[in-house]
C-alpha positions in Angstrom: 38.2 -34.8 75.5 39.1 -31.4 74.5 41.9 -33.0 72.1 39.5 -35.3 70.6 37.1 -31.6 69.7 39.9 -30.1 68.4 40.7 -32.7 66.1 37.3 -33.3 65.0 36.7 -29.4 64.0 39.8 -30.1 62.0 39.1 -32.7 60.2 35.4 -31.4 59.6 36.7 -28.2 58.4 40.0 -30.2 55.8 36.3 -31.8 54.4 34.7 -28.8 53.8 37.5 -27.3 51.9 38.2 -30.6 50.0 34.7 -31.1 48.5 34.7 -27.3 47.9 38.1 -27.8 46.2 36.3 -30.5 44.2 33.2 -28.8 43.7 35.4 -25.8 42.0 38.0 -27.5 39.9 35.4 -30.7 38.6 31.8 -29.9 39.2 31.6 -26.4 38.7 34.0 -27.1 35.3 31.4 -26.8 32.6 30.0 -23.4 34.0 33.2 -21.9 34.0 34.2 -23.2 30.7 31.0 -21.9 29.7 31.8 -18.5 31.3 35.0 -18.6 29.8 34.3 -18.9 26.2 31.6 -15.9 26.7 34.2 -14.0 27.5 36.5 -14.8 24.5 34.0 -15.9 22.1 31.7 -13.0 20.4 28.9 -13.6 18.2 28.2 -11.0 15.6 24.9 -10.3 13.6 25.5 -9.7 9.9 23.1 -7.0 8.7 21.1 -8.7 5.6 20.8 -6.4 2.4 17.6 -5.3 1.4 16.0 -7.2 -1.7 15.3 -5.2 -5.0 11.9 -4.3 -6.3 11.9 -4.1 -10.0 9.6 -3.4 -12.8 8.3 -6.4 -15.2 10.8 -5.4 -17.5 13.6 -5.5 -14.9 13.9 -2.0 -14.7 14.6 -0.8 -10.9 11.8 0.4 -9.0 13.6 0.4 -5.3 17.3 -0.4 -5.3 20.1 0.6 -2.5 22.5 3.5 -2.6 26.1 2.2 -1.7 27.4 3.8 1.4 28.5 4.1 5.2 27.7 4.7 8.7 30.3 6.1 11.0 29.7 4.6 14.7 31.9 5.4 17.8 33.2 2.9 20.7 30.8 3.2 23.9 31.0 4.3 27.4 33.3 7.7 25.6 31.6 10.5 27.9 32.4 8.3 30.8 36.3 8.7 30.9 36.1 11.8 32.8 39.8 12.3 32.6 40.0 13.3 29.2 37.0 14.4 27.0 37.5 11.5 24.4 34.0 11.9 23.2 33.5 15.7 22.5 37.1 14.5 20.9 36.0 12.4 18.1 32.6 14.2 17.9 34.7 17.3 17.2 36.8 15.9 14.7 33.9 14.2 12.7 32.3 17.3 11.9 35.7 19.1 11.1 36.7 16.5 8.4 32.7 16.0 7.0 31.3 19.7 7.5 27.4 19.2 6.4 27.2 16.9 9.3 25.5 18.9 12.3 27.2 17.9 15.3 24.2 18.4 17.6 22.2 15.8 15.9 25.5 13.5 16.1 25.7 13.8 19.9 21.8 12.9 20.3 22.3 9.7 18.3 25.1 8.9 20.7 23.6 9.6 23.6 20.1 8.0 22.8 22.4 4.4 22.7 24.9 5.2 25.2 24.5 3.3 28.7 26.9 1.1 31.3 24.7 -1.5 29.7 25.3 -1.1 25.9 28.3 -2.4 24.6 28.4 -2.6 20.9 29.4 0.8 18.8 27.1 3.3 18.7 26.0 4.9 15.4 26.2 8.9 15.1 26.1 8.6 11.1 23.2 6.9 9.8 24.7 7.1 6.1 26.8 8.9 4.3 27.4 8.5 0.5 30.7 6.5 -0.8 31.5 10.3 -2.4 31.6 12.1 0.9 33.3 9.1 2.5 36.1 8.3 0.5 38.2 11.3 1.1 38.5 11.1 4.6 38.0 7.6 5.0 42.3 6.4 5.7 41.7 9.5 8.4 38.8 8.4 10.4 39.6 5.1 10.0 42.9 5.1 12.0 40.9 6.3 15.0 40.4 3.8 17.9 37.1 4.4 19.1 35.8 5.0 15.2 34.3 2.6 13.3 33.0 2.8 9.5 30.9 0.0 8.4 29.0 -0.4 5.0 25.4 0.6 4.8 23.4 0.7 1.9 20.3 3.5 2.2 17.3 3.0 -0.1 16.9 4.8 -3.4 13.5 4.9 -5.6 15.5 5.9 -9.0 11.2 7.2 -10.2 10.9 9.8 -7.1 7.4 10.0 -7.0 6.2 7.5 -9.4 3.9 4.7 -8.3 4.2 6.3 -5.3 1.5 5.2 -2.9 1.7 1.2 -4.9 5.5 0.9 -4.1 5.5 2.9 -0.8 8.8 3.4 0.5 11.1 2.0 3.8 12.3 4.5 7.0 13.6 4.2 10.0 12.0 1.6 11.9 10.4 2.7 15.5 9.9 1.0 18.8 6.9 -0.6 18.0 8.1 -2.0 14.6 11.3 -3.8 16.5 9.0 -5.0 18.8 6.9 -6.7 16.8 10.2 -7.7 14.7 13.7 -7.7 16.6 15.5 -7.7 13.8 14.9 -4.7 12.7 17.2 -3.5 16.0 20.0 -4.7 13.5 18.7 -3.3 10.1 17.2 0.1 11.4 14.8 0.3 8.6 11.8 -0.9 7.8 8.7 -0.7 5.3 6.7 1.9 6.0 3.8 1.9 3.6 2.7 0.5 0.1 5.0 -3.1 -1.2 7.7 -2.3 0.6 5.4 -2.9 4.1 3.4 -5.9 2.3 6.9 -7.9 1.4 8.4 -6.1 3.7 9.2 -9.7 5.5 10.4 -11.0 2.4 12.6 -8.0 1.2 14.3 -7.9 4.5 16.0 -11.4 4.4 17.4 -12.9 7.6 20.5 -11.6 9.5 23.9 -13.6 8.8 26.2 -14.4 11.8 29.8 -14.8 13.1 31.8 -15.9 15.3 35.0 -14.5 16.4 37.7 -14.9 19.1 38.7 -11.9 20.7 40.8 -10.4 23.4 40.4 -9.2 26.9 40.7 -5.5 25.1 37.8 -6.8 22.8 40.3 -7.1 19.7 39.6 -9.7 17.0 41.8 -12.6 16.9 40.4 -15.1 14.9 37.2 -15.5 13.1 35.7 -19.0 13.6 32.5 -19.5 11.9 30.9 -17.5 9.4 27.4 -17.8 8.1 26.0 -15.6 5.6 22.7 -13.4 5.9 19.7 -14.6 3.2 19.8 -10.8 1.4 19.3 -9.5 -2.2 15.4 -11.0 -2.2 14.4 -10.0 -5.6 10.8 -9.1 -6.0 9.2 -8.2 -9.8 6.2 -6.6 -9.9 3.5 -6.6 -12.9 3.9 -2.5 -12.8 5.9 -1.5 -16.6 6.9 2.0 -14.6 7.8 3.5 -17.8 4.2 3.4 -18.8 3.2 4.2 -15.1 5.0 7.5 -15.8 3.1 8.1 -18.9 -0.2 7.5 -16.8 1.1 9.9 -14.5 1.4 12.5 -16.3 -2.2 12.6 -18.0 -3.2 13.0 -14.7 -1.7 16.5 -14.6 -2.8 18.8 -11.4 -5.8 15.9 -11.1 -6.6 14.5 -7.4 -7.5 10.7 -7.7 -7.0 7.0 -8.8 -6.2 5.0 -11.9 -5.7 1.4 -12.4 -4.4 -0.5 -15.8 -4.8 -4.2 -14.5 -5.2 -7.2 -17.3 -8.3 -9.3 -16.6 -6.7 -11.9 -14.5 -5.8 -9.5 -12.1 -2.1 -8.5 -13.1 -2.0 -4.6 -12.6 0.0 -2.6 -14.9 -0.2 0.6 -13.3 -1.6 1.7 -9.8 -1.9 5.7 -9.4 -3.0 7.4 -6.5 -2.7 11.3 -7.0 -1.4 13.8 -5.7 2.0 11.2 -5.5 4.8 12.7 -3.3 8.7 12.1 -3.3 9.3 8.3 -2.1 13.1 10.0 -1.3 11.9 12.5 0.8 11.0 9.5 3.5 13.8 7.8 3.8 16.6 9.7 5.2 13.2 12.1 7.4 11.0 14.8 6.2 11.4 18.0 7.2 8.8 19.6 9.6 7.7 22.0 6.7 7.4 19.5 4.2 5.5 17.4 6.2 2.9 19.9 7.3 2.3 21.3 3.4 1.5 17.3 2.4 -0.9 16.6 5.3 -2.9 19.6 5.5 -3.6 19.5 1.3 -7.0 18.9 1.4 -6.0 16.3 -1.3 -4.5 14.4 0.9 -1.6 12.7 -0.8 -0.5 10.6 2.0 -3.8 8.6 1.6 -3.3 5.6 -0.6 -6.9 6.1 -2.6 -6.1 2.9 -4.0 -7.2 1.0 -1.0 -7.8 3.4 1.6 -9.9 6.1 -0.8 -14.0 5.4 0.3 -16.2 7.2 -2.3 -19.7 7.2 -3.0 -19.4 4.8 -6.4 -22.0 6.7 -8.0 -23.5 5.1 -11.6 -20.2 2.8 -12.2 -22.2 0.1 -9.9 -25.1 0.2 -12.6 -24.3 -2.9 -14.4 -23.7 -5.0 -11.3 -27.0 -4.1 -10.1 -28.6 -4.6 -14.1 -27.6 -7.7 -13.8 -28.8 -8.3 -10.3 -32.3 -7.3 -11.4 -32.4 -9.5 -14.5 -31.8 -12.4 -12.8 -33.8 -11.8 -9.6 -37.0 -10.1 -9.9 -37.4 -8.7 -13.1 -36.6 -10.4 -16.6 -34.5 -8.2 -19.6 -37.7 -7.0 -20.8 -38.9 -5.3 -17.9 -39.2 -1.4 -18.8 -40.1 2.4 -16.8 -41.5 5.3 -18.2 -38.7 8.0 -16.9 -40.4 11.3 -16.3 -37.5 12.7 -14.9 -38.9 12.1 -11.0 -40.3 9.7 -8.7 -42.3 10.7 -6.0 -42.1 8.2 -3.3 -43.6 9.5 0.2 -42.6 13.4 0.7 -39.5 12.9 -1.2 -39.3 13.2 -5.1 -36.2 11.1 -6.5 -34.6 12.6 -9.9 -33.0 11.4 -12.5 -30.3 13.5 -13.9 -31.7 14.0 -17.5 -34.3 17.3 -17.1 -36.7 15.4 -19.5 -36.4 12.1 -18.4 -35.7 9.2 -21.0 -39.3 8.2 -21.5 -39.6 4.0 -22.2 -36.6 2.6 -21.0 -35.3 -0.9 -20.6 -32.1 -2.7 -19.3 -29.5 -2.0 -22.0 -31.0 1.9 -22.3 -30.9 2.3 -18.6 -26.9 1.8 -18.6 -26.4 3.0 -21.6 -27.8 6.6 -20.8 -27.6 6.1 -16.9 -31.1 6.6 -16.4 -31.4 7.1 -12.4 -35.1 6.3 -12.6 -34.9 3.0 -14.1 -32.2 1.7 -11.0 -35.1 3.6 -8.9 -38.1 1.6 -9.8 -36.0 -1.3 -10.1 -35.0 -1.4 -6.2 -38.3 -1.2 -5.0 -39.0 -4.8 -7.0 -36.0 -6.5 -5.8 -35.7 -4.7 -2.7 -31.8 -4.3 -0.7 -31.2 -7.6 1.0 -30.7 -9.3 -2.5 -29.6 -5.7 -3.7 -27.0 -5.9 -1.3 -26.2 -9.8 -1.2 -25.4 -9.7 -4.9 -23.2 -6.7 -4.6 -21.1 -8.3 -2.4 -21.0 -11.6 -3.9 -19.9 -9.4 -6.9 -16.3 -8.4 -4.6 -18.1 -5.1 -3.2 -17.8 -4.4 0.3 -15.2 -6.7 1.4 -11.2 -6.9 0.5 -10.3 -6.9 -2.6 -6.9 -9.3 -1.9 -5.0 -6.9 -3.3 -1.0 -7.4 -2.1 -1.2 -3.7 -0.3 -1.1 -3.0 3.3 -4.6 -2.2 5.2 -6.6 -2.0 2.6 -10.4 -1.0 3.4 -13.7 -2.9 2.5 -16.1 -0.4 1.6 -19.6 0.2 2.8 -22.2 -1.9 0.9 -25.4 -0.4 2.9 -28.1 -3.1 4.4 -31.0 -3.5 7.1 -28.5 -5.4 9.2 -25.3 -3.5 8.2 -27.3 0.0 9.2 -28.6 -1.6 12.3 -24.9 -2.4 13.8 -23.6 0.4 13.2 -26.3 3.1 13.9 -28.8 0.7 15.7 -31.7 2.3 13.9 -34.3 0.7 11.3 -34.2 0.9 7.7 -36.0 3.4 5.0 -37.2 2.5 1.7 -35.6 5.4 0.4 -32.2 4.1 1.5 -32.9 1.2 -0.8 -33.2 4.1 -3.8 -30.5 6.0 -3.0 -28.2 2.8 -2.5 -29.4 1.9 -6.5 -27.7 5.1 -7.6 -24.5 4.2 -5.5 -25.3 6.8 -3.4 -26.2 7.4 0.7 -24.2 5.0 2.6 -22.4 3.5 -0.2 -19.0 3.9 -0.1 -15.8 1.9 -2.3 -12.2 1.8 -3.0 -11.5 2.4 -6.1 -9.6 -0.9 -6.5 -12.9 -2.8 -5.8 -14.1 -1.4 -9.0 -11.5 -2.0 -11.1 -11.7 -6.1 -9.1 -16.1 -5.8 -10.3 -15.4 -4.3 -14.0 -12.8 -7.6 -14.7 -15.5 -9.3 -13.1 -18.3 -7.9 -15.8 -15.7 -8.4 -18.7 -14.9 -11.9 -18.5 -17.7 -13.7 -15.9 -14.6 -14.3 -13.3 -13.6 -12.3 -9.8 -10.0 -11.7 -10.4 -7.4 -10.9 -7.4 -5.9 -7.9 -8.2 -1.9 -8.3 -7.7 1.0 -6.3 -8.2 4.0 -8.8 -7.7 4.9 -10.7 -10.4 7.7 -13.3 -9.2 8.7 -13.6 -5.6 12.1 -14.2 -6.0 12.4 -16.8 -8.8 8.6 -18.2 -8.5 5.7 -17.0 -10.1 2.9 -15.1 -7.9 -0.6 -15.9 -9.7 -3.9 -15.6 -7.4 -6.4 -17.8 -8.7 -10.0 -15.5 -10.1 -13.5 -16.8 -8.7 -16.3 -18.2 -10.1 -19.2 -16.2 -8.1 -22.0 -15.9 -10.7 -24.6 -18.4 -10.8 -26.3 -20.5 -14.1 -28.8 -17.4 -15.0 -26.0 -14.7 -14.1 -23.3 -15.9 -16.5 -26.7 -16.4 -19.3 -27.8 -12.5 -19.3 -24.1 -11.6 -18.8 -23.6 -10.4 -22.8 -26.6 -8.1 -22.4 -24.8 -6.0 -19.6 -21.9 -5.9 -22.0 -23.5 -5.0 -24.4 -25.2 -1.9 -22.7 -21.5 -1.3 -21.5 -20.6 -1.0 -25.1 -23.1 1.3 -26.1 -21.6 3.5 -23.1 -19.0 4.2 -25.0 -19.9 3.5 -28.8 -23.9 4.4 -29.1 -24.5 7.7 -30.0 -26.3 8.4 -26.8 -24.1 6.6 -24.7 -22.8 8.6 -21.5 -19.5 8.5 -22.8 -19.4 7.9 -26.4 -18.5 12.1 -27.5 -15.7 11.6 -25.2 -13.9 8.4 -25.9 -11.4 8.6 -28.8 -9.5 5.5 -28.6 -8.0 3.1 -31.1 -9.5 0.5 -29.5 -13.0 -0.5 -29.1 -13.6 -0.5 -25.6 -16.9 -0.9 -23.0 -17.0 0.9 -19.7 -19.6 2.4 -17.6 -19.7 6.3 -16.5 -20.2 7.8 -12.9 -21.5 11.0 -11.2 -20.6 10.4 -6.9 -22.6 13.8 -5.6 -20.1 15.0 -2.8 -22.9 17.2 -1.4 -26.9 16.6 -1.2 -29.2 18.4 -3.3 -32.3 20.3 -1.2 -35.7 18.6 -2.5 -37.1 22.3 -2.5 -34.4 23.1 -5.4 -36.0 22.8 -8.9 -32.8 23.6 -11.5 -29.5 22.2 -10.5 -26.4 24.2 -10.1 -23.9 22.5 -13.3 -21.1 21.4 -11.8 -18.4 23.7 -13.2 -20.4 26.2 -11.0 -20.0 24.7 -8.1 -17.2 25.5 -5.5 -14.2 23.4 -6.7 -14.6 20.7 -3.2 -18.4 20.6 -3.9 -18.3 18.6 -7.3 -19.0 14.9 -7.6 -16.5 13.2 -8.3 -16.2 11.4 -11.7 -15.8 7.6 -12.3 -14.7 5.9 -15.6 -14.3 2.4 -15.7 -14.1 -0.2 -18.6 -12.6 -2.8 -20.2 -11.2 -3.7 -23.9 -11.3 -4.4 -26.5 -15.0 -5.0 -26.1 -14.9 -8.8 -28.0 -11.6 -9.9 -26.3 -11.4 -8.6 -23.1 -7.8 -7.8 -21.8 -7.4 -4.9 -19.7 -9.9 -2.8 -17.3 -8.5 0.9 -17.0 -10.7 2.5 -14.5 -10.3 6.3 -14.1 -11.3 8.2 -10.9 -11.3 11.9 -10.6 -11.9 13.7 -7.5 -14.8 16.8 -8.1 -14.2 15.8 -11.6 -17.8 16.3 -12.4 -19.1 13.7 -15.1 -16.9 10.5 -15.6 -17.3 10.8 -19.4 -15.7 14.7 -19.4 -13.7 14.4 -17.1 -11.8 10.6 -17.5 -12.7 9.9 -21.3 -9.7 11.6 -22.7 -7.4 10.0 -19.8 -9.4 7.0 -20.7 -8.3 6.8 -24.6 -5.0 7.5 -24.4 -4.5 5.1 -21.7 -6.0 2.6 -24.3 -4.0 3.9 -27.6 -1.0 3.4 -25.4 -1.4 0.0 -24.5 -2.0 -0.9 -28.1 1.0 1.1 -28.8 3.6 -1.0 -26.0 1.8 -4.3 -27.9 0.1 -5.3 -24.6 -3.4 -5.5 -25.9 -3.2 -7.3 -29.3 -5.9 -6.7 -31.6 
């Protein structure tokens, strides 16, 4: 019996090793193959190159600087034997001196984990120039590596600035959100290059390559190339956006040249800062001088810029009121003020403008018309119409985070404040004013809408790649809108060719052009105060600012140049002369054609 046990554990335990046996050499064969070729197969990423941003005229707006980044093997500080890493380190700096070696050993150490196994970058970039002479030297070194790496350039500095935006090092919520910028490293940070920035960044290539149990390439099997070199052209002609530029000399604001079906020419926001200065990191001081100028040149006033819109809304709400309420021959008798409960409302001429009618009230932006006018049509269609005309919501505009504006209302004032409405509100909202606040790409989007009877998108690409980008206008005016159209043109026209037009004594342009004037008030005006302070004796901050907007030439509408100056005082004297010469120079490049 004890025999029989014997030889039954024996056989029972031959079994056990046999189908392990099996299990190992057949069933377990595909993992280990699998296992196998993981450890002599490696897959690389292939770094895509950035796409091009270039002007309409194929003149570079953001290209790439050709150089290197010098990287070092991992797991160097943990050879304990011999200090490998403060080796290399060491020698890095000694053969490229600018280089500060502290800042090379936090790179380093930021990456450097049991975990990490690729090579480790402690030189971001370094030019081709710098590289060169030492590159035979460094590259001899086992545990260096030098790889290509092209750095963004913007060839225009500061130019465009806040419409082209610029690309820096991407952080760890931008690789969250896109895990291939753990490859690239940079990203678009603000302006087109965040908009496309998808587009621009193309896709990573990828290879496939045998190596050895030192990690040493033997063979490359597969090779497939990144999508990179995405071209995008934009509408901008940044030869004449450098012209615009510098009419706006020591000026804090916003000007846009866009043609009528939305195409923009030239997108300015001022003060414009160095798009270089970004890319490699800004230095502590420059950074703190740009964001505490009470200026504020980070801030895109394009899109992010809310103002009061001041007068420039006036023929928007014209037309509102001759098509609602009132017909085109309504009229006021301006005496200057309008008492309405224990406020008095002004209008800015001392004498008031006496009998005054649609086409007068724009032309010689008489407050008191727009006044009287609100309390007949009242600010739910006020307000309605406005936005129907673009106000208040997003423009469309191909710019990152771009805001919609305040366009005042019962309802509007009653989510956000929870308190009821004031029939003052309504007058102050007619003057662009209270509540009312805009971008001053919305006005540029309503004055293209004015001109030609359609809601344009505004757009600042061009071609994506080889095909054409081309938003589609809107048709947002009704039957009796697109009727009494002309007669807010004409008003427009007598703006800035009437001899009592708002504008007309400071408009000297070769072309014949129609625009509206604005006056934003920065700061209220005490009821109790009988003789206005003129705004060249007001505290610099304290001015309104001052809008110009318009469109030309007046019979064949082809391009809206609106002109906002911040404390500029009146849009006529402070924007006309920007105004003309913007105008004289587009006849001059042959874009408007007479």
């Amino acid at each position: 019996m004890k025999i029989k046990f014997i030889l039954a554990l024996f056989i029972i335990t031959w079994l056990t090793l046999v189908v392990r046996v099996f299990f190992l050499a057949v069933e377990s064969n595909t993992y280990y193959k699998r296992l196998s070729h993981s450890n002599t197969i490696k897959i690389e990423q292939i770094t895509p190159v950035r796409g091009e941003i270039v002007d309409r005229n194929n003149r570079p707006i953001a290209i790439n600087k050709l150089g290197f980044k010098i990287q070092l093997r991992p797991h160097l500080r943990l050879e304990k034997s011999i200090d490998k890493f403060t080796e290399e380190i060491d020698n890095i700096v000694k053969l490229l001196p600018n280089l500060k070696k502290e800042k090379l050993v936090k790179n380093y150490i930021k990456k450097d984990s049991y975990y990490y196994h690729n090579y480790i970058d402690v030189v971001h970039f370094i030019s081709y120039e710098d590289i060169m002479p030492v590159y035979s030297v460094l590259s001899l070194r086992e545990n260096v590596n030098i790889v290509p790496a092209p750095k963004r350039y913007y060839p225009y500095g500061e130019i465009g600035a806040h419409a082209i935006g610029y690309v820096s090092r991407a952080n760890i919520k931008d690789i969250k959100d896109d895990k291939l910028l753990e490859l690239i490293g940079y990203t678009g940070k603000s302006g087109i290059e965040k908009y496309y920035n998808t587009y621009l960044q193309g896709e990573a290539g990828q290879r496939e390559i045998k190596v050895n149990a030192n990690n040493q390439e033997i063979e490359e099997l597969s090779n497939v190339s990144a999508d990179e070199d995405r071209k995008l052209t934009l509408n901008l002609d940044i030869e004449f956006q450098k012209y615009v530029s510098s009419l706006f000399d020591k000026k804090a604001g916003a000007v846009i040249v866009m043609n009528v079906d939305g195409a923009i020419l030239s997108a300015s926001s001022f003060p414009e800062y160095s798009l270089n200065t970004f890319v490699s990191g800004i230095s502590h001081k420059v950074w703190d001088k740009l964001s505490n100028s009470l200026d504020k040149p980070f801030t895109n006033k394009l899109v992010n810029g809310l103002y009061p819109p001041g007068s420039s809304i006036k023929p928007g709400l014209g037309l509102l009121y001759i098509t609602t309420d009132i017909d085109e021959f309504w009229t006021v008798d301006c005496r200057s003020s309008m008492p309405l409960g224990k406020r008095v409302f002004r209008c800015w001429k001392d004498n008031g403008h006496r009998k005054t009618g649609i086409v007068k009230a724009i032309r010689e932006s008489c407050d008191d018309f727009f006044y009287k006018g609100s309390l007949q049509v009242g600010i739910k269609k006020m307000s309605e119409g406005l936005m129907r005309y673009g106000l208040g919501k997003k423009t469309g505009v191909d710019l990152p985070n771009e805001f919609i504006g305040v366009v005042p209302s019962r309802k509007w004032k009653r989510k956000k404040y929870n308190r009821p409405w004031f029939i003052g509100e309504t007058v102050n909202t007619s003057i662009g004013q209270g509540d009312f606040l805009v971008t001053p790409m919305q006005i540029a989007q309503f004055t293209a809408l004015i001109a030609t009877s359609k809601l344009p998108t505004p757009h600042l690409a061009k071609l994506i790649g080889n095909k054409p980008y081309k938003p589609l206008a809107k048709d947002v005016l009704n039957k009796d809108e697109l009727k009494k159209l002309p007669l807010i043109q004409k008003a427009m026209y007598e703006v800035c060719n009437y001899p009592k037009g708002t504008a007309t004594q400071y408009v000297n342009s070769k072309v014949t052009i129609a625009g509206k004037t604005g006056t934003a008030q920065v700061v209220g005006i005490m009821q109790d105060i009988e003789t206005r302070e003129l705004e060249h004796e007001m505290a610099y901050y304290s001015r309104s600012h001052a809008w110009f907007t318009s469109y030309g030439p007046y019979k064949d509408p082809q391009y809206v140049v609106m002109v906002m100056v911040e404390h500029g005082g009146h849009g006529g004297s402070a924007a006309g002369e920007i105004v003309s010469k913007i105008y004289n120079k587009l006849l001059e490049l042959k874009y408007i054609k007479k």
